[in-house]
C-alpha positions in Angstrom: 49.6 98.4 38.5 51.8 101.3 39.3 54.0 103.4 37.3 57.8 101.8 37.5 60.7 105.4 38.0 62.7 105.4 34.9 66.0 105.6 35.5 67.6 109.3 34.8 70.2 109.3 31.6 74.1 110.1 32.2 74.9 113.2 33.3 76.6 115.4 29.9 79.8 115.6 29.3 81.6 118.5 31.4 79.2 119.0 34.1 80.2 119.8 37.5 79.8 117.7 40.0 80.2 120.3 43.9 79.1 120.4 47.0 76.9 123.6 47.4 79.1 125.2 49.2 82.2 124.5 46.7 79.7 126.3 43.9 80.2 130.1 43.5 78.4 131.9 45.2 75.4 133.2 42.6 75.1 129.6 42.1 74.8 128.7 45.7 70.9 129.4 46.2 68.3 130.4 43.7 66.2 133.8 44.2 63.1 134.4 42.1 63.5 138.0 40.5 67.2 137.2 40.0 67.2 137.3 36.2 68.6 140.4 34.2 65.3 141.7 33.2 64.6 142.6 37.2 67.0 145.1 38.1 68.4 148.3 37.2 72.3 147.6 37.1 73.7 146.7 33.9 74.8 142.8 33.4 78.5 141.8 33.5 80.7 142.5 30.1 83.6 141.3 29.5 85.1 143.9 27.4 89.0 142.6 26.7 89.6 140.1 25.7 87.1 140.1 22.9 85.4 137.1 21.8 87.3 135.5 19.4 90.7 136.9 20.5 94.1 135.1 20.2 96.3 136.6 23.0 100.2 135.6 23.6 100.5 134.2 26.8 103.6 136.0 28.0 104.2 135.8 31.5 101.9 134.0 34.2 98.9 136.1 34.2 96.3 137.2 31.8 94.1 140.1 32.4 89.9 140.8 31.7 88.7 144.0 32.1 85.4 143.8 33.3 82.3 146.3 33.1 79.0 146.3 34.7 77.7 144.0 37.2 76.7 143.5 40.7 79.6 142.6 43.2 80.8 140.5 44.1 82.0 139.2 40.3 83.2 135.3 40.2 85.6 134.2 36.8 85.2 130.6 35.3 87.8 129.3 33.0 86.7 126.6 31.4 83.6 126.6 34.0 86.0 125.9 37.0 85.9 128.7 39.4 88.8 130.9 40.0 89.3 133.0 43.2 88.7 137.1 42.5 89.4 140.3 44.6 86.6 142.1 45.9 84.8 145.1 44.2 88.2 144.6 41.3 86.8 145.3 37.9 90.3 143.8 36.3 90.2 140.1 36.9 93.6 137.5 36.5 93.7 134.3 35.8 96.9 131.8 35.2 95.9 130.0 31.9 96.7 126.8 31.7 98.6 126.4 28.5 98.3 127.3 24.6 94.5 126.3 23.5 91.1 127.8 23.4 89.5 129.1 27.1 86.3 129.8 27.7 86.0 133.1 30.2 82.9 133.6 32.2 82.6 136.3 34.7 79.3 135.8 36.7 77.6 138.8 39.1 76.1 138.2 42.1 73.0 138.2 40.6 73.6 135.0 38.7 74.1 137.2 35.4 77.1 136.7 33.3 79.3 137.2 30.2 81.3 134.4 28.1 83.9 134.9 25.6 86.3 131.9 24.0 90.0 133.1 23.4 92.6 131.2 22.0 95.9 130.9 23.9 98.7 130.9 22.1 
C-alpha cells in the first residue's frame, strides 16, 4: 500500500505571491556562499531612521540613510518592493499614510536590515 501526499497547509498570512522575475533581485536565484559570514563587505544598516522611531510625515518623501552593503541595495516597505537608484546610499520611499512600516533594505548578496517606524 503506498504512502497517500498530504496535502500542504495555507500559505501564512502576508506572504508574497511573484513571479521570479517580479522578486528583487537577491531574491531572484539562490547562490551557496551567499550568507553574511562569506564575504568581506560589511552587511546593509539602516542607520536613520532608527528602530523604533516615530517620524512626522511632512511632505511626500521619507529618507533612510543607508551604510554598508553590496550594490545594488533593494527597499521593502512593508515587504513590497520599491524601486532604488543605483550605487545611492540615501533611499526614498512615499509612505503610505500615518501607521507603523516596516523598512528593509536588502544587498545583493541577499543580506539585509529591518527597522519598524511609526508614521505619524
Amino acid at each position: 500500500m503506498g504512502v497517500l501526499p498530504a496535502a500542504l497547509p495555507k500559505a501564512p498570512k502576508g506572504v508574497i505571491f511573484a513571479a521570479n522575475n517580479r522578486l528583487p533581485v537577491p531574491l531572484q536565484r539562490f547562490r551557496v556562499g551567499a550568507m553574511p559570514s562569506d564575504g568581506h563587505q560589511a552587511a546593509p544598516r539602516i542607520m536613520f531612521p532608527p528602530n523604533g522611531a516615530r517620524l512626522v510625515a511632512e511632505g511626500n518623501e521619507m529618507a533612510l540613510k543607508i551604510a554598508g552593503g553590496v550594490a545594488p541595495l533593494t527597499l521593502l516597505v512593508n515587504g513590497v518592493p520599491r524601486p532604488t537608484q543605483a550605487g545611492q546610499r540615501t533611499l526614498f520611499f512615499t509612505p503610505e499614510g500615518p501607521g507603523f512600516a516596516r523598512l528593509t533594505v536588502m544587498d545583493a548578496r541577499g543580506v539585509a536590515d529591518s527597522v519598524v517606524i511609526r508614521i505619524e
